[in-house]
C-alpha positions as CSV (number, residue, x, y, z in Angstrom):
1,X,0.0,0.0,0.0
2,X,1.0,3.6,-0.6
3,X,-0.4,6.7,-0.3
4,X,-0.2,10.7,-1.9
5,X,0.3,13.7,-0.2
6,X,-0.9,16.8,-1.7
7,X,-1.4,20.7,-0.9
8,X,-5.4,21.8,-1.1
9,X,-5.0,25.1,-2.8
10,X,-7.8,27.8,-2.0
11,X,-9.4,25.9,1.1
12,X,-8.1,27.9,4.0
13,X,-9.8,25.4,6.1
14,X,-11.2,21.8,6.1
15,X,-14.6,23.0,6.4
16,X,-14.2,24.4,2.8
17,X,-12.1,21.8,1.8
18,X,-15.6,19.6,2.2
19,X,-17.9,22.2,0.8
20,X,-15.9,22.2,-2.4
21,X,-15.9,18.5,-3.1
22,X,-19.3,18.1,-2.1
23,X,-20.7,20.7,-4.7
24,X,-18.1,18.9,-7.4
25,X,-19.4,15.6,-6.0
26,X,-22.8,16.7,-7.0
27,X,-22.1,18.7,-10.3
28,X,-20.3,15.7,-11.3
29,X,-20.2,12.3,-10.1
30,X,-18.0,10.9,-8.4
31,X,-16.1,12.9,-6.7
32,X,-12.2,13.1,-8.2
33,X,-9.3,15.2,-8.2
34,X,-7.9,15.5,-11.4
35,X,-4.3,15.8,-11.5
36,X,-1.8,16.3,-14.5
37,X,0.8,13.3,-13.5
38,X,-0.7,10.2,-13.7
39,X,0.7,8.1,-10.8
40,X,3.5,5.2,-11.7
41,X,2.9,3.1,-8.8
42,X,-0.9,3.0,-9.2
43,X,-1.1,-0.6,-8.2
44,X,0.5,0.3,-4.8
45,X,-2.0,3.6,-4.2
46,X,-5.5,1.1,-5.4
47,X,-4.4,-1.5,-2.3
48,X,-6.1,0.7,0.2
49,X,-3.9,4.2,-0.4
50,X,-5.7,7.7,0.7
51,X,-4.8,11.0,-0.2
52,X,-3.3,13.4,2.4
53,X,-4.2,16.7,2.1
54,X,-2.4,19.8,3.1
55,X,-4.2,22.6,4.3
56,X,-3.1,26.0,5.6
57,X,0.2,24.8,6.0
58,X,-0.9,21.4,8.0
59,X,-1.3,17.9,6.6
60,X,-5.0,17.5,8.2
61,X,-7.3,15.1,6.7
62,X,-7.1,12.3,4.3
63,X,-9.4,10.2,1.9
64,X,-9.3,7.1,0.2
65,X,-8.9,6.6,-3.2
66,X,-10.9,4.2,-4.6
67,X,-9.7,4.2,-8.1
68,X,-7.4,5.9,-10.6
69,X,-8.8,6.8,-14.5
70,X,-7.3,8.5,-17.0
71,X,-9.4,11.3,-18.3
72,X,-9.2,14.9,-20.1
73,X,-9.2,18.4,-19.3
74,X,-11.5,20.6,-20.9
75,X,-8.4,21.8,-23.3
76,X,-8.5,18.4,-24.2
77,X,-4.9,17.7,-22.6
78,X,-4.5,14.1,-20.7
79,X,-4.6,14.2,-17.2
80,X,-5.1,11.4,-14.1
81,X,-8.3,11.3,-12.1
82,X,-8.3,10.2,-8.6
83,X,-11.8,9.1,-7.5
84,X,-11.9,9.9,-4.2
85,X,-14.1,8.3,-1.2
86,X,-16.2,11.5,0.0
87,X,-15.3,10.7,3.8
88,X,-12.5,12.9,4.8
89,X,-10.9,11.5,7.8
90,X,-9.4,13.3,10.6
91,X,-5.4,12.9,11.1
92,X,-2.7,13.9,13.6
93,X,-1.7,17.1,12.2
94,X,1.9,18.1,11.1
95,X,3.2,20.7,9.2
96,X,4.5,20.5,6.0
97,X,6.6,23.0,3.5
98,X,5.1,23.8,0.2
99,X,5.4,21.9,-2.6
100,X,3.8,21.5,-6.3
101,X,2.2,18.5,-7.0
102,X,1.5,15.7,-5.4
103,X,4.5,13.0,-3.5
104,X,4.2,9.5,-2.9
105,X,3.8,8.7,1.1
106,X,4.9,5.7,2.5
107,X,2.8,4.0,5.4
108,X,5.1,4.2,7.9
109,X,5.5,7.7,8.1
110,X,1.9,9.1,7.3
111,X,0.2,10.6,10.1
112,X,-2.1,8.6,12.2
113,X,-6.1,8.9,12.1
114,X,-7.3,10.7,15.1
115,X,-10.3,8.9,16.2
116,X,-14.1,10.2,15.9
117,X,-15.4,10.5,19.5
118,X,-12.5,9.7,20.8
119,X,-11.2,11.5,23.8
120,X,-8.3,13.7,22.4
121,X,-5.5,15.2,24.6
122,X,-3.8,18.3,24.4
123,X,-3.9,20.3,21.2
124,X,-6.2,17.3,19.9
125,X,-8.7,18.3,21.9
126,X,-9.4,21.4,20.8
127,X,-12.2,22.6,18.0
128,X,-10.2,22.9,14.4
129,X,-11.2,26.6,14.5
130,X,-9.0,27.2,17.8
131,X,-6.2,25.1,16.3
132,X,-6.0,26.5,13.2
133,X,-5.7,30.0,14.7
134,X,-3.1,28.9,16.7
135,X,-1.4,27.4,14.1
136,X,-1.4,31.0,12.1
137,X,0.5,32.4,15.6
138,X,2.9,30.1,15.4
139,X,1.9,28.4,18.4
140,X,1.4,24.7,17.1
């Protein structure tokens, strides 16, 4: 198994990270990111591989990617689509430096899932809106 890492540009927040995809997952079905490289190690990703998606600086959230198509841009130009499960899933978060594109992540150093209802400790604990601001300071 394998997974991507990639920045979310625009979303300044998770909250409109999952407004966005669920107006493209209605407009058009199902929900995708369309990327320009189409991934070498495909195989690897399909075996249960997510996406890990940077925003504001942090890698937050992931989601699974369920499969991997070729497809087109409007310009007609060749491009890889990543069909994305809609459920984006909470992770330890880290920061991580800009970069373009997306990178290959192995398992063993992707964050870990923080659980739903589970009782968090320290900065875990509190609301994304409180971490994210403190984040901005500097202070995560």
């Amino acid at each position: 198994m394998l997974h991507l890492i990639k920045l979310s540009v625009g979303p300044k927040d998770v909250g409109q990270l999952r407004a966005i995809q669920a107006r493209r997952a209605m407009a058009e079905p199902p929900l995708r990111h369309q990327t320009r490289m189409m991934p070498k190690r495909a195989a690897e990703i399909l075996e249960g591989g997510s996406i890990f998606w940077v925003v504001a600086g942090f890698v937050q959230v992931r989601q699974r990617i369920v499969d991997i198509t070729e497809e087109t841009w409007d310009d007609g130009s060749r491009c890889a689509g990543l069909v994305l499960d809609p459920e984006l899933i909470p992770v330890a978060a880290r920061p991580v430096k800009p970069f373009q594109g997306w990178r290959y992540l192995a398992p063993d150093v992707a964050p870990p899932d923080v659980l739903a209802g589970a009782e968090g400790e320290g900065a875990e604990a509190m609301p994304e809106r409180l971490r994210a601001e403190l984040r901005a300071l500097g202070l995560l």
